[in-house]
C-alpha positions as CSV (number, residue, x, y, z in Angstrom):
1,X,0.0,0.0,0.0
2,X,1.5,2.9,-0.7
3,X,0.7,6.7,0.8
4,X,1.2,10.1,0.2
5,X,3.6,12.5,2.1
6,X,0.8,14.7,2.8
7,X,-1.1,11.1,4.4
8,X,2.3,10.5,6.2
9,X,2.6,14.0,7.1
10,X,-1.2,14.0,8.9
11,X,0.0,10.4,10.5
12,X,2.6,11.7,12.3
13,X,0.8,15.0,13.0
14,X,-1.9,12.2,14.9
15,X,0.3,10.4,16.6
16,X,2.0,13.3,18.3
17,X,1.2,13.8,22.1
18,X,-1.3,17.2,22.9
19,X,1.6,19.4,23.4
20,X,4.5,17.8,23.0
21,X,6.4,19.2,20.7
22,X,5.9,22.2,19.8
23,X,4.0,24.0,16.7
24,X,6.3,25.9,15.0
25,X,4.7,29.2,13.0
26,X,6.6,31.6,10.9
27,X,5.1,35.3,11.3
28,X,2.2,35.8,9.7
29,X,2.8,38.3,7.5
30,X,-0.8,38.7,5.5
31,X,-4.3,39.0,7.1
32,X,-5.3,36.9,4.1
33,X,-7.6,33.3,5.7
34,X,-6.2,31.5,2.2
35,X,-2.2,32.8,2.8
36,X,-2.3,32.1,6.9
37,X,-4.0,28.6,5.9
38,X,-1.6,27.1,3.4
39,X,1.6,29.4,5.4
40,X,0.3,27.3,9.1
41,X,-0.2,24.1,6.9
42,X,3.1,24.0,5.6
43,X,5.2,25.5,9.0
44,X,3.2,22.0,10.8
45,X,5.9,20.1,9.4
46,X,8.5,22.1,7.6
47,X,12.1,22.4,9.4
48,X,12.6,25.7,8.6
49,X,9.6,28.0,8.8
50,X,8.6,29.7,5.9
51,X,5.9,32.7,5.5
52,X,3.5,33.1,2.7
53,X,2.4,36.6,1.5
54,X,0.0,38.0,-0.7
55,X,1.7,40.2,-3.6
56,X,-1.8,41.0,-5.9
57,X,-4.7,39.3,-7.3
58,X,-4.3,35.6,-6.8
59,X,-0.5,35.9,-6.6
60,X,1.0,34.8,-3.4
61,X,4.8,34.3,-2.3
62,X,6.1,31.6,-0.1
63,X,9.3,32.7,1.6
64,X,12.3,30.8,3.1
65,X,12.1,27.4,1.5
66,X,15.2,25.3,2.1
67,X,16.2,24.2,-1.5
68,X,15.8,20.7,-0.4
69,X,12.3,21.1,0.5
70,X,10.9,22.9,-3.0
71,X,9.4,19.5,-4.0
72,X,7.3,18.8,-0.8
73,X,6.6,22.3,-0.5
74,X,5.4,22.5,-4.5
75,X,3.0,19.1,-3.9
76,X,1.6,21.2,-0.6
77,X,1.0,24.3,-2.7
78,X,-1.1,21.8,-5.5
79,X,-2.4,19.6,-3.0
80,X,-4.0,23.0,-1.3
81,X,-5.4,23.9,-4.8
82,X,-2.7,26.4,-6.0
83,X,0.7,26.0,-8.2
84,X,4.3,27.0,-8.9
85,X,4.8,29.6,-11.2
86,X,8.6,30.3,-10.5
87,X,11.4,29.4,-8.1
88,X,13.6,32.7,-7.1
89,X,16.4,32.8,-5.3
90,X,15.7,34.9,-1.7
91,X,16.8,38.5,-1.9
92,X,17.1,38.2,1.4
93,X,17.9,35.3,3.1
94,X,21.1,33.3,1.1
95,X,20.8,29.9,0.4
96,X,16.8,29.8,0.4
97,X,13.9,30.0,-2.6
98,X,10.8,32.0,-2.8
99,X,8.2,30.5,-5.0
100,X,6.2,32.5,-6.8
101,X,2.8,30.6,-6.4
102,X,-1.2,30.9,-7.2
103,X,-4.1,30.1,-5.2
């Protein structure tokens, strides 16, 4: 049988003691329900927090993502109903990517 990260994701996310560890959450940085949503969604089980912030229309940019982690963080983004439009390099944190996404 075989399962989906997200399914393995929500497993572990079940089997986790009421407050044991802790729930790590980047800054909200958009008082958008659809950006805090998918931004809390990914932070539940991403290493290294990452924001999500609305730029105009439907256009939304995830922030921080380890290069390691675009892939996982790109099936969140689709699985949530949105896509990838582009991959940037951070202007301001060295060594991470922005994506560019749609929701």
């Amino acid at each position: 049988m075989k399962i989906t990260k997200r399914q393995l994701r929500r497993i572990i996310q079940e089997a986790m003691p009421r407050g044991g560890a802790p729930d790590v959450v980047g800054a909200i940085t958009s008082s958008d329900p659809k950006a805090e949503r998918l931004q809390h969604l990914i932070n539940g089980w991403i290493t290294q927090p990452i924001t999500v912030e609305f730029v105009r229309g439907t256009s939304y940019m995830v922030k921080g993502v380890e290069p390691a982690m675009i892939p996982e963080v790109t099936e969140e983004v689709e699985e949530f109903g949105g896509s990838v439009q582009a991959e940037i390099s951070s202007g301001t944190t060295p060594g991470l990517k922005d994506l560019n996404i749609t929701l």
